[in-house]
Structures are given as C-alpha cells and as structure tokens.
N, C-alpha and C positions, 0 to 999 in steps of 0.2 A: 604702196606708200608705207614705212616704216612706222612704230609709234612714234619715235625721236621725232618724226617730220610733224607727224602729228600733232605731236604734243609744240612742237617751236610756233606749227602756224595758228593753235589758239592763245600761246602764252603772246604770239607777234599783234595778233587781235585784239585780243583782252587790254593790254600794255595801252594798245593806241587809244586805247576807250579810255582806259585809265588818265591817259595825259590829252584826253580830246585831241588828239592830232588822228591823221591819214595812216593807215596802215604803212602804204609807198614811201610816207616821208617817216615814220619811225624806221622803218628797214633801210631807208636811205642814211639815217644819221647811224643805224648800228654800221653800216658799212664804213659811212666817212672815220667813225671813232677805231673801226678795225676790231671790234667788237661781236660779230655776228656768230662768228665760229665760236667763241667762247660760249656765248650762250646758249646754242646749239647744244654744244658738249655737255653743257649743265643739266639737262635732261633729267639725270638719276637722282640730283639735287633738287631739283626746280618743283618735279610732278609728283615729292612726296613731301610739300611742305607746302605751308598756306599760299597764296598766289601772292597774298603781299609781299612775304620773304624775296620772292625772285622778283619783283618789284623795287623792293631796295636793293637789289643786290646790281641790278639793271641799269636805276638812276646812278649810283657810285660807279659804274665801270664807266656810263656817258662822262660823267663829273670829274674823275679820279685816272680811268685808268686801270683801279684795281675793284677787285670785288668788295663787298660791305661787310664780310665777315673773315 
C-alpha cells in the first residue's frame, strides 16, 4: 500500500469523525460530488499542513466544487 493510500484512508476517517458521519457515506458523497480523485491527488498538500486546512478545503470542494484556497 502506497503512503498516498495511506494517508487518503486516514484523512477519509478522520473527516467522517470530523462531520460524525459513516466513513461509506462520506466516500460515497466524495464520489457523488466527483470529488475523490481530487483529494487523493492532494496528498503533498493535505499531509504537510494541519488536518483542519484539508478539512476546509474538503467541505468547499463538497459546497463549491472548487478548493478553499
């Protein structure tokens, strides 16, 4: 398993704890939003900055579409 995976499946964890929802149903709405790969890809951003930042950055791609910054 890669770190990228790594790092996606505790940022996908962390997230759902963050918003008390199901891990399945936050991976389900990044996929409805079209969203997942993006965050995936965020990796080099995501795993060297507070966990909040990718946190906002996560509810604005659900919200928006675009990232927070």
């Amino acid at each position: 398993m890669t770190e990228e995976m790594k790092f996606f499946m505790y940022l996908l964890e962390y997230y759902a704890a963050y918003k008390n929802k199901k891990t399945g149903d936050v991976l389900r709405e990044w996929d409805e939003c079209g969203i997942t790969q993006k965050i995936y890809d965020n990796y080099w951003v995501y795993h060297t900055e507070r966990i909040e930042n990718a946190y906002m950055d996560i509810d604005s791609l659900v919200e928006t579409g675009k990232p927070a910054w």
